[in-house]
C-alpha positions as CSV (number, residue, x, y, z in Angstrom):
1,X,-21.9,-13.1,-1.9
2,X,-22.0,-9.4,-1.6
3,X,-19.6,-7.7,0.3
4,X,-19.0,-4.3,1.4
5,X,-14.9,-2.8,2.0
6,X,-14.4,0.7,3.7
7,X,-10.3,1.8,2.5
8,X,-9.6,5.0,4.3
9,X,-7.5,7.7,2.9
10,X,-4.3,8.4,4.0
11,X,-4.8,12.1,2.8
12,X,-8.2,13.1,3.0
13,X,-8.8,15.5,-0.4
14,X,-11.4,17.9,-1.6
15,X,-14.5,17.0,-4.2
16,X,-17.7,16.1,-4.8
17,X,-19.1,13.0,-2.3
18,X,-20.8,10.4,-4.7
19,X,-23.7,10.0,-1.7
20,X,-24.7,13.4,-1.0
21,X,-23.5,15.6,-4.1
22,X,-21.7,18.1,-2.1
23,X,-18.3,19.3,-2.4
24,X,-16.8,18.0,0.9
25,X,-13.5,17.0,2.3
26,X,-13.2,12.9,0.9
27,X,-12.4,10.6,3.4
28,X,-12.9,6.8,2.4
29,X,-13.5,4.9,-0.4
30,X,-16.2,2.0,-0.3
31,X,-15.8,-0.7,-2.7
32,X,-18.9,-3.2,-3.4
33,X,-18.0,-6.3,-3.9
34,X,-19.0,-9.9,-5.1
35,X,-16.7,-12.5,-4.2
36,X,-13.6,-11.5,-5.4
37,X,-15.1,-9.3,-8.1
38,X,-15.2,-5.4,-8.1
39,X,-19.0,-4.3,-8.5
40,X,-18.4,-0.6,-7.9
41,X,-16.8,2.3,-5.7
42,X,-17.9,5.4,-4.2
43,X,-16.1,8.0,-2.9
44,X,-17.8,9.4,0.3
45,X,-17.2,12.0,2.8
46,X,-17.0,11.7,6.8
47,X,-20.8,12.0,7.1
48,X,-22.2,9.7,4.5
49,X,-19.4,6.7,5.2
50,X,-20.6,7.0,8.8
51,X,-23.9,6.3,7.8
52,X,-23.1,3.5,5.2
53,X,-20.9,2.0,7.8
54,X,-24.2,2.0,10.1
55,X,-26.6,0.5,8.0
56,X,-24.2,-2.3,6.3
57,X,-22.6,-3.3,10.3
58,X,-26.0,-4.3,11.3
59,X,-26.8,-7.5,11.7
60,X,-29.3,-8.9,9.3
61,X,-33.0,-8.7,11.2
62,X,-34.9,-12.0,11.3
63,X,-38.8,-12.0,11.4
64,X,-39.6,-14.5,14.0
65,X,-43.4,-13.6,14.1
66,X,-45.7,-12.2,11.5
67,X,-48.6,-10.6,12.5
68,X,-51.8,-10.1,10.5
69,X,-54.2,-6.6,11.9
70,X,-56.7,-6.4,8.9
71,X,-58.2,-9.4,9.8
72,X,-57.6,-11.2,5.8
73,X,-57.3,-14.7,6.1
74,X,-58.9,-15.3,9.4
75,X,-61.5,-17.6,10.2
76,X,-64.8,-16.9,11.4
């Protein structure tokens, strides 16, 4: 199962954010993960591991209706 880890640094350092591509002030370190084994990293700044930490907290959306407006399938 994928899994996604936010590690904070202690000391926030300058460099280049692995989301964005701008040279920024590096403040976590998000590790992907399968099980127990390391997929990848990225190094992120504040804005960009906001906005990961966004989109990956959300809970999963279920479709509990589908509907159909171009009329393809219909009878009559």
């Amino acid at each position: 199962m994928l899994k996604v880890h936010f590690s904070y640094f202690a000391r926030p350092r300058r460099g280049r954010c692995d989301c964005c591509d701008r040279q920024q002030t590096l403040e976590v370190k998000l590790l992907l993960l399968d099980d127990a084994s390391l997929i990848g990293d990225l190094i992120l700044c504040g804005e960009c591991a906001a906005a990961w930490e966004e989109l990956t907290s959300r809970d999963r959306e279920r479709v509990v209706k589908q509907w159909n407006f171009t009329g393809e399938g219909e009878e009559g």
